[in-house]
Biopython code that builds the backbone (N, CA, C, O; Angstrom):
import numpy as np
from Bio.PDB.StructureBuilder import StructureBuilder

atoms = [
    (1, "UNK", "N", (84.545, 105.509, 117.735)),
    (1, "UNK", "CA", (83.607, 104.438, 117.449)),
    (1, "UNK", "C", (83.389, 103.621, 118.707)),
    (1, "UNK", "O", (84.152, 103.498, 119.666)),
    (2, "UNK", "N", (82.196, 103.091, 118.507)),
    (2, "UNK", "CA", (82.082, 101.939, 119.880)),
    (2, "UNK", "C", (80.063, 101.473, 120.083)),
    (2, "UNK", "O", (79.021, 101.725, 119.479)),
    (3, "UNK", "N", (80.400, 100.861, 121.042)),
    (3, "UNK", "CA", (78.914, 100.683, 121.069)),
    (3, "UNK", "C", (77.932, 101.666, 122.004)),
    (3, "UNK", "O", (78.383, 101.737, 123.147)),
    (4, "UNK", "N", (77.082, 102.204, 121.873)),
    (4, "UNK", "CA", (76.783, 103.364, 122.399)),
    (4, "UNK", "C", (75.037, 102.291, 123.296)),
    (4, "UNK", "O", (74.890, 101.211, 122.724)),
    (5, "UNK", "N", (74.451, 102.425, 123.919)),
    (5, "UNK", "CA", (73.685, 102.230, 124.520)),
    (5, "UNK", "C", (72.824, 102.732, 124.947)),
    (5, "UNK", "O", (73.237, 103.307, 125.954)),
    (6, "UNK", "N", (71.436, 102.968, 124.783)),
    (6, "UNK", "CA", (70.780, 104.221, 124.887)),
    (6, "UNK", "C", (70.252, 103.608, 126.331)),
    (6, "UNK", "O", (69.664, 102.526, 126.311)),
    (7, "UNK", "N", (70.414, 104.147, 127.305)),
    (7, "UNK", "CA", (70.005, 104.385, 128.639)),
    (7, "UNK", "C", (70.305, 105.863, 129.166)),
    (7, "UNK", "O", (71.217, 106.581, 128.757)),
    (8, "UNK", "N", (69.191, 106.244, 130.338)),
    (8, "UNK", "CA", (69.260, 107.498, 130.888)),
    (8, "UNK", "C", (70.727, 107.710, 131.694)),
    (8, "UNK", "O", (71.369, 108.760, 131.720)),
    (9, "UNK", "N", (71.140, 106.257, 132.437)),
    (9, "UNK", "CA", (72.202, 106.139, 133.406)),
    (9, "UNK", "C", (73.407, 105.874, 132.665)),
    (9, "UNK", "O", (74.521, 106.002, 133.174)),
    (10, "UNK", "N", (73.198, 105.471, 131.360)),
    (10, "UNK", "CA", (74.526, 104.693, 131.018)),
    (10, "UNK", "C", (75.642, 106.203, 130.979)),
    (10, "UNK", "O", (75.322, 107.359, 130.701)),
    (11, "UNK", "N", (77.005, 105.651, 131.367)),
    (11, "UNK", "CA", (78.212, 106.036, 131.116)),
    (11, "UNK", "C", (78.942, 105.629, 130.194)),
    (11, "UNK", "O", (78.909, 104.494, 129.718)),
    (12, "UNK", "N", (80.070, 107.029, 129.679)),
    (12, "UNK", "CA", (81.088, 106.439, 128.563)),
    (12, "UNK", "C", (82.161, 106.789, 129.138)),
    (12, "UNK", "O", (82.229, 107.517, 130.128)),
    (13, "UNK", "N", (83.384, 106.116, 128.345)),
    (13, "UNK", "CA", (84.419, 106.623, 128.690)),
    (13, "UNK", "C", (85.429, 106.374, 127.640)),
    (13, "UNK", "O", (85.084, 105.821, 126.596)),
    (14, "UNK", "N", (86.415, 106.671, 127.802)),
    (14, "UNK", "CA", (87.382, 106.627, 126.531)),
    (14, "UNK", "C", (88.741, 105.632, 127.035)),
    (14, "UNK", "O", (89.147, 105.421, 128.178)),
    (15, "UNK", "N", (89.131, 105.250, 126.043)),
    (15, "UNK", "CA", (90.271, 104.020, 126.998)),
    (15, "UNK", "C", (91.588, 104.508, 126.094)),
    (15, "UNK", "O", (92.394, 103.602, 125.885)),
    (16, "UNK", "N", (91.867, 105.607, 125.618)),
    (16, "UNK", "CA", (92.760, 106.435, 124.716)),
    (16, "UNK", "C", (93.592, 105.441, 123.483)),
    (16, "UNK", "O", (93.330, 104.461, 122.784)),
    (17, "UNK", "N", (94.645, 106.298, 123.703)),
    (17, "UNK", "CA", (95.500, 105.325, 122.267)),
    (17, "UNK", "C", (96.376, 104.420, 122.881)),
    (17, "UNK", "O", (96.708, 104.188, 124.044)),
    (18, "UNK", "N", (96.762, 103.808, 121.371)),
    (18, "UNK", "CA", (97.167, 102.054, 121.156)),
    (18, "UNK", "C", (98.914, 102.427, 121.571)),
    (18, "UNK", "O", (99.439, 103.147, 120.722)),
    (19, "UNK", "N", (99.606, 102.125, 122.453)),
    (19, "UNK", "CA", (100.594, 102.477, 122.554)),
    (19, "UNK", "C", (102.022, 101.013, 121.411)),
    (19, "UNK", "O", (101.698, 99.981, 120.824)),
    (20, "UNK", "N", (103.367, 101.604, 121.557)),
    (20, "UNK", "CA", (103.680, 100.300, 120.511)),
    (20, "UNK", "C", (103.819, 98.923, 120.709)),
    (20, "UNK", "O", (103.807, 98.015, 119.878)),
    (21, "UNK", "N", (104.026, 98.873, 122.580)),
    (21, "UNK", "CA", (104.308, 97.899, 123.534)),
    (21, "UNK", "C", (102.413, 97.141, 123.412)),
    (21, "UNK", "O", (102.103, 95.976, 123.166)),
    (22, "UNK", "N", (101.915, 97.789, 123.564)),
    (22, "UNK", "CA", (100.548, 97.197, 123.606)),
    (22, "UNK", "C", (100.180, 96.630, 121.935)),
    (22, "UNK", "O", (99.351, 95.724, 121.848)),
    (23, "UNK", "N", (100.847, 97.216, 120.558)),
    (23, "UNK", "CA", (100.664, 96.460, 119.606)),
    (23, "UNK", "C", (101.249, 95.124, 119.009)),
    (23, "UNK", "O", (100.869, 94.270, 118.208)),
    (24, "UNK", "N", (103.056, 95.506, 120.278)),
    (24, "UNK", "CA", (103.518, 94.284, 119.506)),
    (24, "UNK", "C", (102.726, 93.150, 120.324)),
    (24, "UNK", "O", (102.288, 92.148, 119.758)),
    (25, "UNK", "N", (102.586, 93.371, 121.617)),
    (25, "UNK", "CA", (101.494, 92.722, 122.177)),
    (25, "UNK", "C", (100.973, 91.201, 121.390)),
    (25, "UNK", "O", (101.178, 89.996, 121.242)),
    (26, "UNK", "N", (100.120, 92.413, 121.040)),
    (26, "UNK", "CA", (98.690, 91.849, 120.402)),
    (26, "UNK", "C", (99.287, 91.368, 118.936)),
    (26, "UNK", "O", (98.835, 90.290, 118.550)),
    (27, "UNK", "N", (99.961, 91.829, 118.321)),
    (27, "UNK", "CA", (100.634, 91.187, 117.318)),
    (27, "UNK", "C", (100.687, 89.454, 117.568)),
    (27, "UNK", "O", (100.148, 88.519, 116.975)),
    (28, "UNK", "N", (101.714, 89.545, 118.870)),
    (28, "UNK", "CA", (102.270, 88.270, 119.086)),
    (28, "UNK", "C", (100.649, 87.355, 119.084)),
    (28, "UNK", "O", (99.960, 86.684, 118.315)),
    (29, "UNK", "N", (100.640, 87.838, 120.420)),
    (29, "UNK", "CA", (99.404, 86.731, 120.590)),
    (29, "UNK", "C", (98.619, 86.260, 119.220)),
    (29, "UNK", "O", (98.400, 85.072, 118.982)),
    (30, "UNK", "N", (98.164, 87.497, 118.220)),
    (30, "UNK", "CA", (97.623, 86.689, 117.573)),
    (30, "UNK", "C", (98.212, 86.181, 116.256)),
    (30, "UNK", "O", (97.519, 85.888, 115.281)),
    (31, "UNK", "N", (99.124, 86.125, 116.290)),
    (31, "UNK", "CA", (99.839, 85.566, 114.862)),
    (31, "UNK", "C", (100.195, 86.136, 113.781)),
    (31, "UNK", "O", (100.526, 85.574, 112.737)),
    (32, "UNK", "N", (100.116, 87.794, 114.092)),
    (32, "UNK", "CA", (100.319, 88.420, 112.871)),
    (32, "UNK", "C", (101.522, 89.686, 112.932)),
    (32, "UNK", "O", (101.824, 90.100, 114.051)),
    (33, "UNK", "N", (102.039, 90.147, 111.998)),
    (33, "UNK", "CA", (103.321, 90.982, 111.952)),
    (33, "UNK", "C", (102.725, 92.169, 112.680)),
    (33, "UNK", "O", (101.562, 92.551, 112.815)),
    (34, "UNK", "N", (103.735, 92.570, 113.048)),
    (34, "UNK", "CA", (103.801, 94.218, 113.428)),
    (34, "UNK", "C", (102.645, 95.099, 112.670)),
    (34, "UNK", "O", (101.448, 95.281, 112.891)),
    (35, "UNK", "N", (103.381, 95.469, 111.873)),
    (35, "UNK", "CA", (102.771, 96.411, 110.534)),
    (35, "UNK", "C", (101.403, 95.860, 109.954)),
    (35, "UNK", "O", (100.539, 96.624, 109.523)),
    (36, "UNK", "N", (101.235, 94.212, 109.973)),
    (36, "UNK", "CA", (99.461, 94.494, 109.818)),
    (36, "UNK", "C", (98.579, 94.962, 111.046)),
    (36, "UNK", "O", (97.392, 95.201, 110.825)),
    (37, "UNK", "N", (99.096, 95.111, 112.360)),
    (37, "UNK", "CA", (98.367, 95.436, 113.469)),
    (37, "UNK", "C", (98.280, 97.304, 113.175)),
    (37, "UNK", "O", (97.398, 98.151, 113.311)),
    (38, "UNK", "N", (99.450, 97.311, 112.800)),
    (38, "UNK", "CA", (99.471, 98.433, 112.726)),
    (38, "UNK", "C", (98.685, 99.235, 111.640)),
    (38, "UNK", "O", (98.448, 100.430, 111.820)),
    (39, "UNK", "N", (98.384, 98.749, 110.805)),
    (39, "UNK", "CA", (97.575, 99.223, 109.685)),
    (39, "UNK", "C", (96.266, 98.710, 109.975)),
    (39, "UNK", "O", (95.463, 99.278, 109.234)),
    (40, "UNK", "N", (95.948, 98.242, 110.402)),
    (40, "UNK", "CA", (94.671, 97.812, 110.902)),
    (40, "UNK", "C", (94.055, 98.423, 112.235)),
    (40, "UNK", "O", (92.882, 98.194, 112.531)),
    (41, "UNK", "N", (94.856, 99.183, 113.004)),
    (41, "UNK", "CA", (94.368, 100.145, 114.588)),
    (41, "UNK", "C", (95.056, 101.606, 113.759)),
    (41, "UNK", "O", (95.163, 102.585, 114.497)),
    (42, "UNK", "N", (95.508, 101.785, 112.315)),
    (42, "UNK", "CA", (95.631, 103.205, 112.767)),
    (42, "UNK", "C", (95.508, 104.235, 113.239)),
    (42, "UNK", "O", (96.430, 104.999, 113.525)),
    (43, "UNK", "N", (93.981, 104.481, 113.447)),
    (43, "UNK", "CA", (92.904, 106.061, 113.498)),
    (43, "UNK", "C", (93.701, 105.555, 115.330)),
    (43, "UNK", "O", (94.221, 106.484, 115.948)),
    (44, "UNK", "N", (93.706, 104.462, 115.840)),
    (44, "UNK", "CA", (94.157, 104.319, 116.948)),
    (44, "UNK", "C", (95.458, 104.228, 117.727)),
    (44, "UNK", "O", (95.604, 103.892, 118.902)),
    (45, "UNK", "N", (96.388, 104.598, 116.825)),
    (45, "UNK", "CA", (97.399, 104.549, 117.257)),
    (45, "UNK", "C", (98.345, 105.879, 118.200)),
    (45, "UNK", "O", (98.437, 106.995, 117.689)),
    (46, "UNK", "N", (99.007, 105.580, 119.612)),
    (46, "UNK", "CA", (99.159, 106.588, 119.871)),
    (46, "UNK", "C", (100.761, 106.813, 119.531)),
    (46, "UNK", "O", (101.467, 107.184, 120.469)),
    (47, "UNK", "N", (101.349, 106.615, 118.281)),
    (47, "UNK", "CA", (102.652, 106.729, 117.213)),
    (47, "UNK", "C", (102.293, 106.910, 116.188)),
    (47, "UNK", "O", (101.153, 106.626, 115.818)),
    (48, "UNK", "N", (103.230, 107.464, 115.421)),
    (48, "UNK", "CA", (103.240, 107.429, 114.046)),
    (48, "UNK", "C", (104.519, 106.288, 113.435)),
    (48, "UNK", "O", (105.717, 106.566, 113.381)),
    (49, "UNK", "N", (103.801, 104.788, 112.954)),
    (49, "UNK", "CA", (104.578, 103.842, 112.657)),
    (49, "UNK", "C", (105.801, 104.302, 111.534)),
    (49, "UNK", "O", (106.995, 104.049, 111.697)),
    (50, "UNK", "N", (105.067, 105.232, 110.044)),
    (50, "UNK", "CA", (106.322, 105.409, 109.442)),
    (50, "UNK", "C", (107.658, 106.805, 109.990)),
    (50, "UNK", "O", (108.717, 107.075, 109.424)),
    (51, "UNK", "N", (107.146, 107.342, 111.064)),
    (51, "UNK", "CA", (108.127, 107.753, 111.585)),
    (51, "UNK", "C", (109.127, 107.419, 112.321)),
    (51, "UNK", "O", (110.207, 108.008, 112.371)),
    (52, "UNK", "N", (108.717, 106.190, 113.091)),
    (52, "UNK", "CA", (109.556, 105.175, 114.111)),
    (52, "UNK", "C", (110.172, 104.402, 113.281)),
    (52, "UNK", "O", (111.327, 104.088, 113.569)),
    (53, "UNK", "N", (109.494, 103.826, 111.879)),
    (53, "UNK", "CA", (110.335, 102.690, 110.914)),
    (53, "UNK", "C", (111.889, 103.630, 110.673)),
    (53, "UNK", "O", (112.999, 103.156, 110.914)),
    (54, "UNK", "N", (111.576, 105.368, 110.026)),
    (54, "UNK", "CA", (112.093, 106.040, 109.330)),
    (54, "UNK", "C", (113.630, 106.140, 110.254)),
    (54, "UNK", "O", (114.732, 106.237, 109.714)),
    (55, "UNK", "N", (113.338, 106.078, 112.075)),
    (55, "UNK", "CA", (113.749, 106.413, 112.677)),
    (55, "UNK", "C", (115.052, 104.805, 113.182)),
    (55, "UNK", "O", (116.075, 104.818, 113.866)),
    (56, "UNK", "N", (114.575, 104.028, 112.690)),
    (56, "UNK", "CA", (115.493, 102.866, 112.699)),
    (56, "UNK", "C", (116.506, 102.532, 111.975)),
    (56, "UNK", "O", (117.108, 101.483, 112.202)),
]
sb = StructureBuilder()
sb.init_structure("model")
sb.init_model(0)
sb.init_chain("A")
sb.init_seg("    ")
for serial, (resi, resn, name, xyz) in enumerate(atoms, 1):
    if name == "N":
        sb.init_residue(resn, " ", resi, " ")
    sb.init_atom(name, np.array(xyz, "f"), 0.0, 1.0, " ", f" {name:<3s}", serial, name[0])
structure = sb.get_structure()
């Protein structure tokens, strides 16, 4: 998904997956738990959260 731009010149590029360091991240900053970031970037995630929980 993303915003696509119809020009002859325009370029894309891909900025890959959500790593876990980059979710708790963003967790912090914005005020919310782990696991709703995480359920909310799934299709983006580059983990599988209930395997890492399973794994604790």
């Amino acid at each position: 998904s993303g915003i696509y731009l119809a020009h002859p010149q325009s370029r894309y590029f891909g900025v890959g997956r959500i790593g876990a360091d980059q979710v708790r991240d963003y967790a912090e900053r914005k005020g919310m738990t782990v696991a709703e970031v995480e359920r909310w970037l799934s299709s983006q995630l580059a983990y599988d959260p209930d395997a890492d929980a399973a794994a604790q």
